[in-house]
N, CA, C, O and CB atoms as a CASP TS submission, in Angstrom:
PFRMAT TS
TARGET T0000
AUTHOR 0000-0000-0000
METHOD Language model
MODEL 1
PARENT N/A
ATOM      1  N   UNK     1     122.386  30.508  71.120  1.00  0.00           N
ATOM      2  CA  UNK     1     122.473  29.113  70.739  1.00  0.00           C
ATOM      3  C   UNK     1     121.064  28.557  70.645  1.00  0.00           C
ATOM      4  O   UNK     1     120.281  28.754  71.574  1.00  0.00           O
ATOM      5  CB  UNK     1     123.333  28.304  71.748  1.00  0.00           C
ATOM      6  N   UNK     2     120.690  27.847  69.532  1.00  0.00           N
ATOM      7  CA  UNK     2     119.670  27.535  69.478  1.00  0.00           C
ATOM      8  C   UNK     2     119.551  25.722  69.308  1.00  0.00           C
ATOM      9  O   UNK     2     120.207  25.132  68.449  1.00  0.00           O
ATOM     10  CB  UNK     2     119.181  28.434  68.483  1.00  0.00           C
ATOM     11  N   UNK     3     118.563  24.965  70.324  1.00  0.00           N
ATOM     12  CA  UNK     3     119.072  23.724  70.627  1.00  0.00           C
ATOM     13  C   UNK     3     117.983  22.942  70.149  1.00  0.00           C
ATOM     14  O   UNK     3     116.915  23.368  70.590  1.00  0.00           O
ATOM     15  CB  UNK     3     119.466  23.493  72.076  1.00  0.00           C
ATOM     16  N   UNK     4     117.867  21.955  69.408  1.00  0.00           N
ATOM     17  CA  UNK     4     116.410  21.369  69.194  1.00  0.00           C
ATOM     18  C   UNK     4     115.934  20.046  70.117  1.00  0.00           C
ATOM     19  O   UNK     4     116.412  19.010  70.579  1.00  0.00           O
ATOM     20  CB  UNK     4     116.321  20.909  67.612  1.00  0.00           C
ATOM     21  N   UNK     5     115.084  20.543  70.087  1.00  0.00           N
ATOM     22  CA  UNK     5     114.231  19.229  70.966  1.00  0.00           C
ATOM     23  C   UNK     5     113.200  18.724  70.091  1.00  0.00           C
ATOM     24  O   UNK     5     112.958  19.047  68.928  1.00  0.00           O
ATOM     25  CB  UNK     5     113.375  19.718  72.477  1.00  0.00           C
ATOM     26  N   UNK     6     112.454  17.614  71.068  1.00  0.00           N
ATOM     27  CA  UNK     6     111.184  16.716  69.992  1.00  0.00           C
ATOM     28  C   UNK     6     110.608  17.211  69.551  1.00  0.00           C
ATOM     29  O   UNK     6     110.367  17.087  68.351  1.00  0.00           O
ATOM     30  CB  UNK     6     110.233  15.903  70.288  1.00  0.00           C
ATOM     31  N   UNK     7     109.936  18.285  70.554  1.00  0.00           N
ATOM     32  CA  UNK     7     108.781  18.755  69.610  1.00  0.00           C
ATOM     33  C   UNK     7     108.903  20.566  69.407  1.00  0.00           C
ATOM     34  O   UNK     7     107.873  21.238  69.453  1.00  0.00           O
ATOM     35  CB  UNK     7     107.117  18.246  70.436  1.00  0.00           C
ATOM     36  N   UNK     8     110.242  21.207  69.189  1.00  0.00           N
ATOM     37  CA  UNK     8     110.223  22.556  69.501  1.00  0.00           C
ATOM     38  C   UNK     8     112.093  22.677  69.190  1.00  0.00           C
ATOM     39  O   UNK     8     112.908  21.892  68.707  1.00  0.00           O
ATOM     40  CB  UNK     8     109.468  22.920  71.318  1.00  0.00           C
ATOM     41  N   UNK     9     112.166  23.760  69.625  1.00  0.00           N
ATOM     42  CA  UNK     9     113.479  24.483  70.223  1.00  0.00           C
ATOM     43  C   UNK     9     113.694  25.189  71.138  1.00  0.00           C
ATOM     44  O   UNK     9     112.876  25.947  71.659  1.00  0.00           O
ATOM     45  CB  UNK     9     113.968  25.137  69.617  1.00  0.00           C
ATOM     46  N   UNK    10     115.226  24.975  71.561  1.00  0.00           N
ATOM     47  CA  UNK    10     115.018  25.500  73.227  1.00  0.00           C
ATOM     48  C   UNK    10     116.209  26.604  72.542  1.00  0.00           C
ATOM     49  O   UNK    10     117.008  26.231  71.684  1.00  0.00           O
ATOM     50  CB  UNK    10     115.539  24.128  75.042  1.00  0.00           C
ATOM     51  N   UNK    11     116.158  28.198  73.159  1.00  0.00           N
ATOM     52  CA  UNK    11     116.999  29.265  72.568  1.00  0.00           C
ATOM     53  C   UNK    11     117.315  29.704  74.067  1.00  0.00           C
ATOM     54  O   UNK    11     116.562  29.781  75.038  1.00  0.00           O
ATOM     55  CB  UNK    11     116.223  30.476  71.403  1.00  0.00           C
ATOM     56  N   UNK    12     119.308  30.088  73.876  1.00  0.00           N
ATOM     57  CA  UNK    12     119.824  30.012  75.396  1.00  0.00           C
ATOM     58  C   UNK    12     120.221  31.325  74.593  1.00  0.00           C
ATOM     59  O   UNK    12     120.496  31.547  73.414  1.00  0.00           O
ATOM     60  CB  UNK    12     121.032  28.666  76.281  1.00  0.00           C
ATOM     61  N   UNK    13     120.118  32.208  75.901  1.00  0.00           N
ATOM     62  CA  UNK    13     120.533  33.548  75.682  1.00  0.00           C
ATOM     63  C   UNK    13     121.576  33.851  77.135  1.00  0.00           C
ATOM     64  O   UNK    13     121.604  33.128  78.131  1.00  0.00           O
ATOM     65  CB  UNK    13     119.031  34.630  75.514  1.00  0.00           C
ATOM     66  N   UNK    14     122.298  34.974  76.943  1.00  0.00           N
ATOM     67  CA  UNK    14     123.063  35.626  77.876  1.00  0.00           C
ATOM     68  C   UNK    14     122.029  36.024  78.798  1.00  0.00           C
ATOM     69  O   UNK    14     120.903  35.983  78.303  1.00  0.00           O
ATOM     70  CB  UNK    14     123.922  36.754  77.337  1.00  0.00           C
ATOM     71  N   UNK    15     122.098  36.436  80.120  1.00  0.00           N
ATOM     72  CA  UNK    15     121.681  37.044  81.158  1.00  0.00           C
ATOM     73  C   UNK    15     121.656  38.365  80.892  1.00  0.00           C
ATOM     74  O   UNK    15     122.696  39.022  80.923  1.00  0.00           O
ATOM     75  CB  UNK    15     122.351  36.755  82.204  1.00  0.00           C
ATOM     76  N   UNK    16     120.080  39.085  80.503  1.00  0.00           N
ATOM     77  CA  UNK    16     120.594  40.265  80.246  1.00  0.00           C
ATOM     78  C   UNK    16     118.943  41.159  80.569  1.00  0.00           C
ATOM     79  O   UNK    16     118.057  40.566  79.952  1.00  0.00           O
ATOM     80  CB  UNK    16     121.423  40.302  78.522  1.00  0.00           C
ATOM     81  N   UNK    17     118.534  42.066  81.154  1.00  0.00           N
ATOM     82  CA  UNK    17     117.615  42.347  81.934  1.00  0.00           C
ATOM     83  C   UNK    17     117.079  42.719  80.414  1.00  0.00           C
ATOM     84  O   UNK    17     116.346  41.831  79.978  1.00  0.00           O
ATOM     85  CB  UNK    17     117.801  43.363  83.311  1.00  0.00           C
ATOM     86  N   UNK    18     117.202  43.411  79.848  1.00  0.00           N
ATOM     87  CA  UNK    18     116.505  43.953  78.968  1.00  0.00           C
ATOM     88  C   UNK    18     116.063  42.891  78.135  1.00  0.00           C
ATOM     89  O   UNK    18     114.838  42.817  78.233  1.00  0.00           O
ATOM     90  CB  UNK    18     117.156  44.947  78.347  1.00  0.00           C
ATOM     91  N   UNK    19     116.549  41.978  77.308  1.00  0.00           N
ATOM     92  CA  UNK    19     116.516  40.805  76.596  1.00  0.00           C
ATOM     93  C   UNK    19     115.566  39.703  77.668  1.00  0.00           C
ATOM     94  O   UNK    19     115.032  38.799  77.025  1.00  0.00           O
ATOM     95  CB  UNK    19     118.200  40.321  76.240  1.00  0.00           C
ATOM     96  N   UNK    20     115.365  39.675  78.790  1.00  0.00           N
ATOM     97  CA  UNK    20     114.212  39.161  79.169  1.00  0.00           C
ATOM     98  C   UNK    20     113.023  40.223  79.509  1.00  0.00           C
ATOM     99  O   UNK    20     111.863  39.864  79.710  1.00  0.00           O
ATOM    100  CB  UNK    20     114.537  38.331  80.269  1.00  0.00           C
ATOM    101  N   UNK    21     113.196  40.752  79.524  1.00  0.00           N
ATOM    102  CA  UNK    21     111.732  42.112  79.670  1.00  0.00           C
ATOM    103  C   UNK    21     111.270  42.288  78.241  1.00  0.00           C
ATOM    104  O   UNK    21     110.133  42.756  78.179  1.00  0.00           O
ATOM    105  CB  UNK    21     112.298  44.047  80.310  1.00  0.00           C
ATOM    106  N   UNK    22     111.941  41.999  76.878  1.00  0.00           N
ATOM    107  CA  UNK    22     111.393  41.574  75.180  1.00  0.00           C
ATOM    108  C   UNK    22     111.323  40.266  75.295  1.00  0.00           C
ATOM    109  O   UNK    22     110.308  39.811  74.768  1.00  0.00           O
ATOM    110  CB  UNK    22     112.441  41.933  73.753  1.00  0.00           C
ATOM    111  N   UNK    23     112.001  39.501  75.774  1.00  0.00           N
ATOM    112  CA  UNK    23     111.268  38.145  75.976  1.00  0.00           C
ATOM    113  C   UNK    23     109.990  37.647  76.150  1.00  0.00           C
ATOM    114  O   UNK    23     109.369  36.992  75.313  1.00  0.00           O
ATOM    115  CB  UNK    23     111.620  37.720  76.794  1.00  0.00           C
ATOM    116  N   UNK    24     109.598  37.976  77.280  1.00  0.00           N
ATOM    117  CA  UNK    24     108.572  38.084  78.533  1.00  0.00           C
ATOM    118  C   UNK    24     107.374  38.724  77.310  1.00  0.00           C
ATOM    119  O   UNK    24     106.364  38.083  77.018  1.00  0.00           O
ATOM    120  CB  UNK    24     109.181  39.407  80.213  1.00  0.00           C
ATOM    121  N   UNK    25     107.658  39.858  76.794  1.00  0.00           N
ATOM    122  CA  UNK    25     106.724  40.396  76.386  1.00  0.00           C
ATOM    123  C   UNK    25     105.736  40.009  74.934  1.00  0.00           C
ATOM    124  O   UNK    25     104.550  40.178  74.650  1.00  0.00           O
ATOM    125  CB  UNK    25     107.276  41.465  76.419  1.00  0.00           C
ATOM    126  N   UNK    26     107.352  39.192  73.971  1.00  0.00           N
ATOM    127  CA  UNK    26     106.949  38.339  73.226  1.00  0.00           C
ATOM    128  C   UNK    26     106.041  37.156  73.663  1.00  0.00           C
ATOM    129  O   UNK    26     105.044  36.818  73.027  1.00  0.00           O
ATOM    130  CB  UNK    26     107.942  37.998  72.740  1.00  0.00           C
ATOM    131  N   UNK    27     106.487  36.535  74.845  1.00  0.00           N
ATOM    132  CA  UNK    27     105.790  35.349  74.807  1.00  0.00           C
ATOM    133  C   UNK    27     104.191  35.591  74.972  1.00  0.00           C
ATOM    134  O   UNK    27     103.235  35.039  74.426  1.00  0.00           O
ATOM    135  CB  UNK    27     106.367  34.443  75.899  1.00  0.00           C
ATOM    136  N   UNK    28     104.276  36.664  75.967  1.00  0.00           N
ATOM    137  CA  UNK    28     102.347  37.057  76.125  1.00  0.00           C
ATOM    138  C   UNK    28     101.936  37.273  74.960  1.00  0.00           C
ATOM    139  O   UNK    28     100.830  36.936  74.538  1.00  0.00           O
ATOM    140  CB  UNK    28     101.761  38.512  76.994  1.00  0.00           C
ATOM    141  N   UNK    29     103.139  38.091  74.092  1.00  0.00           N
ATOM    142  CA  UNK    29     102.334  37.881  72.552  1.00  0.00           C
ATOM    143  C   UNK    29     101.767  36.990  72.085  1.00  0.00           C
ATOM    144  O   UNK    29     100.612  36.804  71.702  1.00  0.00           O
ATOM    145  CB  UNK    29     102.927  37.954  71.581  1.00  0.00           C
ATOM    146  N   UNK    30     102.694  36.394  72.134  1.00  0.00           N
ATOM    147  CA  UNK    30     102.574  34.877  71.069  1.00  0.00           C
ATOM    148  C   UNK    30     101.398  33.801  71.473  1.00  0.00           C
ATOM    149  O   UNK    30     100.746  32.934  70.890  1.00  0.00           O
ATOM    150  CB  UNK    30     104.167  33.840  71.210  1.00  0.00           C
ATOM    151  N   UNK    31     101.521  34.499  73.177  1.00  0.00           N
ATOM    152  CA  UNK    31      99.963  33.296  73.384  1.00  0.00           C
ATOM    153  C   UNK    31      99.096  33.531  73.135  1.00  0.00           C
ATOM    154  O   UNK    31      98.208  32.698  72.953  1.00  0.00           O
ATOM    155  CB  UNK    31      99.401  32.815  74.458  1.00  0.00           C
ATOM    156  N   UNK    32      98.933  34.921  72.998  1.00  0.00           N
ATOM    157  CA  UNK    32      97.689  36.096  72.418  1.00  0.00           C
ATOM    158  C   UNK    32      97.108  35.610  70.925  1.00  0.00           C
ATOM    159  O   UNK    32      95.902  35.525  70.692  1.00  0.00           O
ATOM    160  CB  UNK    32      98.482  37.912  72.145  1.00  0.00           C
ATOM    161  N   UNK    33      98.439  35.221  69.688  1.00  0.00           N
ATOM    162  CA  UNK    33      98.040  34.878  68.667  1.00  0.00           C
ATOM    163  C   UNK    33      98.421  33.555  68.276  1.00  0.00           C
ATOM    164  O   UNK    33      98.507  33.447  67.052  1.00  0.00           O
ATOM    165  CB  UNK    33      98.316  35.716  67.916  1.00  0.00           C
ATOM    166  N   UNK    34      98.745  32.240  69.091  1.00  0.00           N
ATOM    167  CA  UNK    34      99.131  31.376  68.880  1.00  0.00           C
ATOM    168  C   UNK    34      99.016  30.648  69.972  1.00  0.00           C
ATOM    169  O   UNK    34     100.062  30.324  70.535  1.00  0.00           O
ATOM    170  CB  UNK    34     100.052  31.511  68.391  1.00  0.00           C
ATOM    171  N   UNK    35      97.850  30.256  70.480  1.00  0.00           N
ATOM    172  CA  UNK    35      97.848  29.670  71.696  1.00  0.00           C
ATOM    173  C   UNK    35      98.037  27.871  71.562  1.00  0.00           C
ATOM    174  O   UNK    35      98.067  27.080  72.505  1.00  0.00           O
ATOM    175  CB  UNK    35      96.423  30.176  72.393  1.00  0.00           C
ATOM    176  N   UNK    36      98.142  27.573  70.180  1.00  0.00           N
ATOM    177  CA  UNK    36      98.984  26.118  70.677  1.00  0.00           C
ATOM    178  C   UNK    36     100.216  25.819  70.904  1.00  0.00           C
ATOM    179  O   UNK    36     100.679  24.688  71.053  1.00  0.00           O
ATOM    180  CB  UNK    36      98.901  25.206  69.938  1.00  0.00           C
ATOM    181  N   UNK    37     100.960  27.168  70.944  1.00  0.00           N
ATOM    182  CA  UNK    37     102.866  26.933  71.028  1.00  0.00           C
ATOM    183  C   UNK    37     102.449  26.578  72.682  1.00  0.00           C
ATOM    184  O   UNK    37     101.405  26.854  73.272  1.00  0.00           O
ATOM    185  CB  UNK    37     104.384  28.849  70.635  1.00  0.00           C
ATOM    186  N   UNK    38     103.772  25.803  73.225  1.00  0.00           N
ATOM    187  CA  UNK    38     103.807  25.466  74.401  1.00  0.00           C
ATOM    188  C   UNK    38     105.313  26.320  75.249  1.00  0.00           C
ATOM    189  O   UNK    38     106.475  26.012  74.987  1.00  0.00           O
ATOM    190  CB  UNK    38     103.766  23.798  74.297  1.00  0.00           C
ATOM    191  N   UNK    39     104.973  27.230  76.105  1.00  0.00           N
ATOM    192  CA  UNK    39     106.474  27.811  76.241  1.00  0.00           C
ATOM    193  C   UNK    39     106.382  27.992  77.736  1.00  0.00           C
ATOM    194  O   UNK    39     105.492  28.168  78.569  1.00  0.00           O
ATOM    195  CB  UNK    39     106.885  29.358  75.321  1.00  0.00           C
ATOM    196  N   UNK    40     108.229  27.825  77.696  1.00  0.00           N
ATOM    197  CA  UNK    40     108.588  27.519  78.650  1.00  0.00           C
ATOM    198  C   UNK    40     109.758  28.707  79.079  1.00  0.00           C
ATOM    199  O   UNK    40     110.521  28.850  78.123  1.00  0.00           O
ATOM    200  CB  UNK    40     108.896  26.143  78.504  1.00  0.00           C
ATOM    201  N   UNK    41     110.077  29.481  80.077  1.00  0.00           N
ATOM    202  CA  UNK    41     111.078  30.811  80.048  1.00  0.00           C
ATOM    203  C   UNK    41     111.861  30.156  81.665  1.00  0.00           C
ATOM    204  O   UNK    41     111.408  29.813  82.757  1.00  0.00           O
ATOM    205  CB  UNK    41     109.981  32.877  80.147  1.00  0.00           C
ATOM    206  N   UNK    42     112.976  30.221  81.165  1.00  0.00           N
ATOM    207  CA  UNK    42     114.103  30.072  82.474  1.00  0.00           C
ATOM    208  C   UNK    42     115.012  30.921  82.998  1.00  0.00           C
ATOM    209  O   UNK    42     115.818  31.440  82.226  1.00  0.00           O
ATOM    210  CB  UNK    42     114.945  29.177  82.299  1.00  0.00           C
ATOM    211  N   UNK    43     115.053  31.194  84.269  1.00  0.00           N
ATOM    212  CA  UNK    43     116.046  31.969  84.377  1.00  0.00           C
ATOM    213  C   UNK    43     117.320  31.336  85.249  1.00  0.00           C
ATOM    214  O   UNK    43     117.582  31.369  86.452  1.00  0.00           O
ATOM    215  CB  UNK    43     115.488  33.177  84.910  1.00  0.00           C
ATOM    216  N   UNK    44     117.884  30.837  84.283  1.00  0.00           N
ATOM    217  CA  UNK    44     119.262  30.233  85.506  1.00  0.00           C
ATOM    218  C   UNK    44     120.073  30.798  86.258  1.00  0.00           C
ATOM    219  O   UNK    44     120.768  31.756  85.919  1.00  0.00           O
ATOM    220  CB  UNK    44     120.273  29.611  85.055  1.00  0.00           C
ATOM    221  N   UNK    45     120.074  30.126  87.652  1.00  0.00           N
ATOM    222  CA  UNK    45     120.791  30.998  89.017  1.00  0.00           C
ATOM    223  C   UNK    45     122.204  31.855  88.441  1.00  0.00           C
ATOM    224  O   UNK    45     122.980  31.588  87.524  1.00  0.00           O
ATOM    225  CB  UNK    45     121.409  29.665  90.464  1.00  0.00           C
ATOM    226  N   UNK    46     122.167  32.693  89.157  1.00  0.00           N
ATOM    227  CA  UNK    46     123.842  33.031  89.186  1.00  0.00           C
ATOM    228  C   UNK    46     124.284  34.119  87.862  1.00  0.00           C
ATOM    229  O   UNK    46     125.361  34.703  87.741  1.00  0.00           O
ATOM    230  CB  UNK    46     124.833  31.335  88.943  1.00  0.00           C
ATOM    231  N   UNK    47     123.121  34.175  86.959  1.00  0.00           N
ATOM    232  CA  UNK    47     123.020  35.295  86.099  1.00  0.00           C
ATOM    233  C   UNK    47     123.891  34.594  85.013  1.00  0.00           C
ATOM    234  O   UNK    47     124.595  35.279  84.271  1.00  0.00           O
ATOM    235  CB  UNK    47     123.553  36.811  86.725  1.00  0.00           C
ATOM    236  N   UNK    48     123.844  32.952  84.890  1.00  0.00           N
ATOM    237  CA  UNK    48     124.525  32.462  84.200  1.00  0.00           C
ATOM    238  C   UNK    48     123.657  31.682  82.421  1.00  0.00           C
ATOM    239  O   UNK    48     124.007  30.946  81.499  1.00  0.00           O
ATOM    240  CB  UNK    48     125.186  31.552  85.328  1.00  0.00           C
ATOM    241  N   UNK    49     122.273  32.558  82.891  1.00  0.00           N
ATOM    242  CA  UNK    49     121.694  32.826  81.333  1.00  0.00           C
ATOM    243  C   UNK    49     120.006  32.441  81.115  1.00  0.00           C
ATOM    244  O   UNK    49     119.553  32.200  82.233  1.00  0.00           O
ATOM    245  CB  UNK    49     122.660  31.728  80.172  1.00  0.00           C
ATOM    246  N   UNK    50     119.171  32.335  80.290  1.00  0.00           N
ATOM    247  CA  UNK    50     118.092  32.546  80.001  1.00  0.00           C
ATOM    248  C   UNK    50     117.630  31.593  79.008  1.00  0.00           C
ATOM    249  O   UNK    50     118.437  31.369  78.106  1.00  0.00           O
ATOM    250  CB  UNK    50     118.011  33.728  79.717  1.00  0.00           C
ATOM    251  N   UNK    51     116.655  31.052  78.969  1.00  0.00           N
ATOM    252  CA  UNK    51     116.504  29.674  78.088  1.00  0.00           C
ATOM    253  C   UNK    51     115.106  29.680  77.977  1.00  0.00           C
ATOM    254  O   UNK    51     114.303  29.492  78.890  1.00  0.00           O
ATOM    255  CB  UNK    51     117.081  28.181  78.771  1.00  0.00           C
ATOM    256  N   UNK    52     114.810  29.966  76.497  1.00  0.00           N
ATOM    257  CA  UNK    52     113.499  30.201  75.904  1.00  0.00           C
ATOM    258  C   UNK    52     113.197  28.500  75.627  1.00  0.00           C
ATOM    259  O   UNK    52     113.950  27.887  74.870  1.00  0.00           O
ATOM    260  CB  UNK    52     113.544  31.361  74.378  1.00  0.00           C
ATOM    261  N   UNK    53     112.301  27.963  76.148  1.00  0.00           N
ATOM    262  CA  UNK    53     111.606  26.802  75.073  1.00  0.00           C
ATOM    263  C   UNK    53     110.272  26.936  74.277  1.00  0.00           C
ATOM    264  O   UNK    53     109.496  27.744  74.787  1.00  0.00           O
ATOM    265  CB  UNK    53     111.311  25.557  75.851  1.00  0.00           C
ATOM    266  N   UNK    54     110.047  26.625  73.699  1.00  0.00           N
ATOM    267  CA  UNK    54     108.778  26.885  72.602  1.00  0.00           C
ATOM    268  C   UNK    54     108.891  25.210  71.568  1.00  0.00           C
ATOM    269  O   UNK    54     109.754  24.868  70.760  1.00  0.00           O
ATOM    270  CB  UNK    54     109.224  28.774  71.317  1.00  0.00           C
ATOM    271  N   UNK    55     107.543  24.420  72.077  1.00  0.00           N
ATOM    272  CA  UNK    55     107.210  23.270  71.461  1.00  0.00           C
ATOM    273  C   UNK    55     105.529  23.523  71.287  1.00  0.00           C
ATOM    274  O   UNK    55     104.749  24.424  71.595  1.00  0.00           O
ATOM    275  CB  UNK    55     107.722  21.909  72.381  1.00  0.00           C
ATOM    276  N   UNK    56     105.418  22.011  70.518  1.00  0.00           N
ATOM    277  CA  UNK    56     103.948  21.714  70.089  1.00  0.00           C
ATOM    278  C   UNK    56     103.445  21.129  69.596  1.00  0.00           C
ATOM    279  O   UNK    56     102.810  20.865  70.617  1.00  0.00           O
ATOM    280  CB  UNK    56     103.446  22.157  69.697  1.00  0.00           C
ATOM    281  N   UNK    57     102.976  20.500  68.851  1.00  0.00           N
ATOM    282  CA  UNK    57     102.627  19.470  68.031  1.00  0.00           C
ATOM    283  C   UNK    57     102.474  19.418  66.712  1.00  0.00           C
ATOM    284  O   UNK    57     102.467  20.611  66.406  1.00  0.00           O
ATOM    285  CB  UNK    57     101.744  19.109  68.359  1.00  0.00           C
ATOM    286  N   UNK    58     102.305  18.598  65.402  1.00  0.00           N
ATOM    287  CA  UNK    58     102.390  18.612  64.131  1.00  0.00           C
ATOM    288  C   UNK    58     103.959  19.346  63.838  1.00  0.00           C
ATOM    289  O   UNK    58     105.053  19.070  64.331  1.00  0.00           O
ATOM    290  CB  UNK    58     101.049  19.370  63.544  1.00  0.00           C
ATOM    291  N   UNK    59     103.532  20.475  62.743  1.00  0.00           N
ATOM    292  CA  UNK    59     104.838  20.667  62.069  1.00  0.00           C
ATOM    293  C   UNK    59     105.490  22.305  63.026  1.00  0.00           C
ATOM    294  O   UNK    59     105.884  23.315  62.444  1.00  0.00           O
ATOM    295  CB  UNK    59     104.478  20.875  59.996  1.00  0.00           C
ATOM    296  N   UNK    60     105.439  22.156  64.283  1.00  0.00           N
ATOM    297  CA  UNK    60     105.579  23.576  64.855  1.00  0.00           C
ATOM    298  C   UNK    60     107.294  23.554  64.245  1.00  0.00           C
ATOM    299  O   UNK    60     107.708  24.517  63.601  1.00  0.00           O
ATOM    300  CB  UNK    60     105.228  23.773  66.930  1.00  0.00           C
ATOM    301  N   UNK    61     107.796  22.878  64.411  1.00  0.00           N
ATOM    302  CA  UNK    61     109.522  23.174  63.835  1.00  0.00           C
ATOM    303  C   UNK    61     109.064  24.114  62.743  1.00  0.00           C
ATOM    304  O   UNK    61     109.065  25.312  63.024  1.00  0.00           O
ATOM    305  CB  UNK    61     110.623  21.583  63.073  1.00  0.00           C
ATOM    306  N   UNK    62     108.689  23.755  61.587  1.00  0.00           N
ATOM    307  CA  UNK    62     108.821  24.333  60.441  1.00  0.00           C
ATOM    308  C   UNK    62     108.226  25.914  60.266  1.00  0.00           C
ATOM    309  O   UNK    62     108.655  26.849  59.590  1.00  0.00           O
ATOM    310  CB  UNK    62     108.220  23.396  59.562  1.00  0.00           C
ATOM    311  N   UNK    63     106.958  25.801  61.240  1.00  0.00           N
ATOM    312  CA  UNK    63     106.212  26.873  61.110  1.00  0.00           C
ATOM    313  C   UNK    63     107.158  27.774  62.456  1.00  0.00           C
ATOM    314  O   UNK    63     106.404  28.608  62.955  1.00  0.00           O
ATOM    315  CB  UNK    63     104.367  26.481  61.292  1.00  0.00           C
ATOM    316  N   UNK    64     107.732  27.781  62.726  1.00  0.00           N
ATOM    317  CA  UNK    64     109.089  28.208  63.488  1.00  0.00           C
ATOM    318  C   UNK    64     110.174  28.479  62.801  1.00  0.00           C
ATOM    319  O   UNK    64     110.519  29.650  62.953  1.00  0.00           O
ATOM    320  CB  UNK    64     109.564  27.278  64.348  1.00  0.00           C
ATOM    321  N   UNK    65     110.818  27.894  62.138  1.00  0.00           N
ATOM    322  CA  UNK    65     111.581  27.795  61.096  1.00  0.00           C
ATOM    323  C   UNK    65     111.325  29.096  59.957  1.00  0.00           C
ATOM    324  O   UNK    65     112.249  29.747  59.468  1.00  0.00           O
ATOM    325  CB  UNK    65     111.296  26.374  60.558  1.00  0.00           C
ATOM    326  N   UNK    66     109.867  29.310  59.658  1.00  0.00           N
ATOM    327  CA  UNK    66     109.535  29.868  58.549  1.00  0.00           C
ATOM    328  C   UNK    66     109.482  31.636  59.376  1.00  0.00           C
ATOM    329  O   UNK    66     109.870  32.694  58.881  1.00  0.00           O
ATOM    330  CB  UNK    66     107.963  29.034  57.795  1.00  0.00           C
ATOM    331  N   UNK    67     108.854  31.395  60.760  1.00  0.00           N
ATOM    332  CA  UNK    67     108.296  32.872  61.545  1.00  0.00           C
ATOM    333  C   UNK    67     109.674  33.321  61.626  1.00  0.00           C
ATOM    334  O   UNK    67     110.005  34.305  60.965  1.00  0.00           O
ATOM    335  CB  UNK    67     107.368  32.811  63.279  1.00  0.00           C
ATOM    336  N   UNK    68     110.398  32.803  62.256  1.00  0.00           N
ATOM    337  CA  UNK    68     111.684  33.075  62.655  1.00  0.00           C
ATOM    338  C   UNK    68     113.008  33.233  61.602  1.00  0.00           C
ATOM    339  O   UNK    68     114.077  32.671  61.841  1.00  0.00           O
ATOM    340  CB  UNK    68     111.902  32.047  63.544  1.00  0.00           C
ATOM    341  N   UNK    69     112.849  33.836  60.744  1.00  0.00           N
ATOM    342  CA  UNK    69     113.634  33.686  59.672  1.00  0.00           C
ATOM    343  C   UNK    69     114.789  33.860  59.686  1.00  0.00           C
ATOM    344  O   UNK    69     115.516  33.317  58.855  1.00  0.00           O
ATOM    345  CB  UNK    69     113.348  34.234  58.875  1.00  0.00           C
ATOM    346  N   UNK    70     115.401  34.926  60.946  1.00  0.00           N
ATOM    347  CA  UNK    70     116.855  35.242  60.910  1.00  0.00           C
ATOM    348  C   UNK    70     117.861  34.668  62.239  1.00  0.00           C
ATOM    349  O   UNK    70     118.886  35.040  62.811  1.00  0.00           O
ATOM    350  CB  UNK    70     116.904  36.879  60.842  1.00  0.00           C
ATOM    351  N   UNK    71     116.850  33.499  62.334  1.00  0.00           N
ATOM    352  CA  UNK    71     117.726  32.748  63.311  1.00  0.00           C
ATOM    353  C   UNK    71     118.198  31.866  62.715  1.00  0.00           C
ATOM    354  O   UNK    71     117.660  31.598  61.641  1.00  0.00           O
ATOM    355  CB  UNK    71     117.204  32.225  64.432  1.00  0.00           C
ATOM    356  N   UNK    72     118.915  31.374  62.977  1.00  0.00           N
ATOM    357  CA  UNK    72     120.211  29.750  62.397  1.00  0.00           C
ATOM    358  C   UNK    72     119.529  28.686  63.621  1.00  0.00           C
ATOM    359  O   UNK    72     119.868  28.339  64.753  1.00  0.00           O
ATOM    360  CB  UNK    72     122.834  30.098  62.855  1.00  0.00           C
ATOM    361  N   UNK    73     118.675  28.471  62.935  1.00  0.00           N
ATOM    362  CA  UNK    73     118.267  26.446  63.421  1.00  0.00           C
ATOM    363  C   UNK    73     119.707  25.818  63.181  1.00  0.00           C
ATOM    364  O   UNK    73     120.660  26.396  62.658  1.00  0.00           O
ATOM    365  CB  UNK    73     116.796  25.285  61.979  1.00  0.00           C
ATOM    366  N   UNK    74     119.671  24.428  63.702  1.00  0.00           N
ATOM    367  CA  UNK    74     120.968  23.469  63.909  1.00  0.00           C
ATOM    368  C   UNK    74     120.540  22.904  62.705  1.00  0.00           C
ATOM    369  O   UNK    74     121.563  22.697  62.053  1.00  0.00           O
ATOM    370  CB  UNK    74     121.195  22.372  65.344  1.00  0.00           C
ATOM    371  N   UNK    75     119.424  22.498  61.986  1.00  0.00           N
ATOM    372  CA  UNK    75     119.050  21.670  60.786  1.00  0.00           C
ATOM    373  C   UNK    75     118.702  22.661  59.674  1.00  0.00           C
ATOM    374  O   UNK    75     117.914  22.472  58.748  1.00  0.00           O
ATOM    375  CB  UNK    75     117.796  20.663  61.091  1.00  0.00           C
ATOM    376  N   UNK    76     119.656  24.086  60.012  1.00  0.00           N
ATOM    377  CA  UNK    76     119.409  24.729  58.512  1.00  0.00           C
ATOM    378  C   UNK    76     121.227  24.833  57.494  1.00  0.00           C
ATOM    379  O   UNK    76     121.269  25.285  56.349  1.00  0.00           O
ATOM    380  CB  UNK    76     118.576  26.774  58.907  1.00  0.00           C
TER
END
């Protein structure tokens, strides 16, 4: 599920060890080549799921929108 906020999107995933260990590993990416995204990684108690946020300023939706091509935004 992918949820939008002001300045970003917040992406809720299942609880799933592997899917946060590619998580995790993306995000060090991404700060590596994109150090104005702002991100945020959750792990909610009880193994009841995982919640990527990623915001920023100017047009980060779009340039999100465009990286991310095979996800379904709520405003596509």
């Amino acid at each position: 599920q992918v949820e939008e906020m002001a300045h970003g999107y917040a992406f809720h995933f299942e609880d799933d060890q592997l899917l946060l260990r590619s998580l995790l590993a993306y995000v060090v990416a991404e700060r590596s080549c994109c150090p104005f995204f702002e991100q945020q990684v959750t792990i909610k108690p009880n193994g009841t799921g995982i919640i990527w946020q990623i915001s920023g300023q100017g047009e980060i939706k779009g340039f999100l929108r465009q990286t991310l091509e095979q996800v379904e935004f709520p405003d596509r």
